[in-house]
N, C-alpha and C positions, 0 to 999 in steps of 0.2 A: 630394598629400593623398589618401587614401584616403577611398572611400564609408564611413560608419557603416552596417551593417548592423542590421536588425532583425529582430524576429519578432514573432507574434501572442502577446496574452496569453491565456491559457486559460480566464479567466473572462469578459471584458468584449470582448475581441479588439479592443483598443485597439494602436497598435506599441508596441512596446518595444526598448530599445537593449540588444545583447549583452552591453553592458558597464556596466548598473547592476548596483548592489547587488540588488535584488528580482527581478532577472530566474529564473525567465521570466514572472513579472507584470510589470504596469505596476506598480503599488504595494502599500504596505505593508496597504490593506483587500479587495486582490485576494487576495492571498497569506492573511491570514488570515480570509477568509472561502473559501476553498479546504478551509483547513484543519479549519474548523467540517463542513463536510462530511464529513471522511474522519472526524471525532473523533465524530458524528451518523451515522457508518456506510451514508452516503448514497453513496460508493464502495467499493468493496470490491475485493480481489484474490481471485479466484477460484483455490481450489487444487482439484488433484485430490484424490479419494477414494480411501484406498489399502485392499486389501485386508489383513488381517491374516494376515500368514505366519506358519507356523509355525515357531519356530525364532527369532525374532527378540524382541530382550528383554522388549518390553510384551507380548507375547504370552504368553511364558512368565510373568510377572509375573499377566499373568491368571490364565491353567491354575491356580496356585499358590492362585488369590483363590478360585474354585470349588472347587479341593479343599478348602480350610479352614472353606467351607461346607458341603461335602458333597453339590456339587451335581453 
């Protein structure tokens, strides 16, 4: 018989078995109180800032926006 493995859950760091349903929580108020966070924007994925090249379609899409203004 093999060991069960586990891991930490990321909210409470109770174990948790590889092989439930919930994982990588312990349960079903881990997991959606995890998720109340990311939907409350209390994590976030940091993206880079890109600079606007010229040449590439939002870009041209602007130019077009300021001509039509006459700016």
């Amino acid at each position: 018989m093999s060991p069960r493995r586990t891991a930490r859950c990321p909210r409470c760091q109770q174990p948790v078995r590889l092989d439930t349903s919930s994982f990588p929580f312990c349960s079903k108020r881990c997991r959606l109180i995890d998720l109340g966070k990311w939907f409350n924007e209390e994590y976030r994925v940091e993206k880079e800032e890109r600079e606007w090249i010229e040449g590439e379609p939002h870009a041209k899409a602007q130019s077009r926006r300021e001509r039509s203004r006459g700016e």
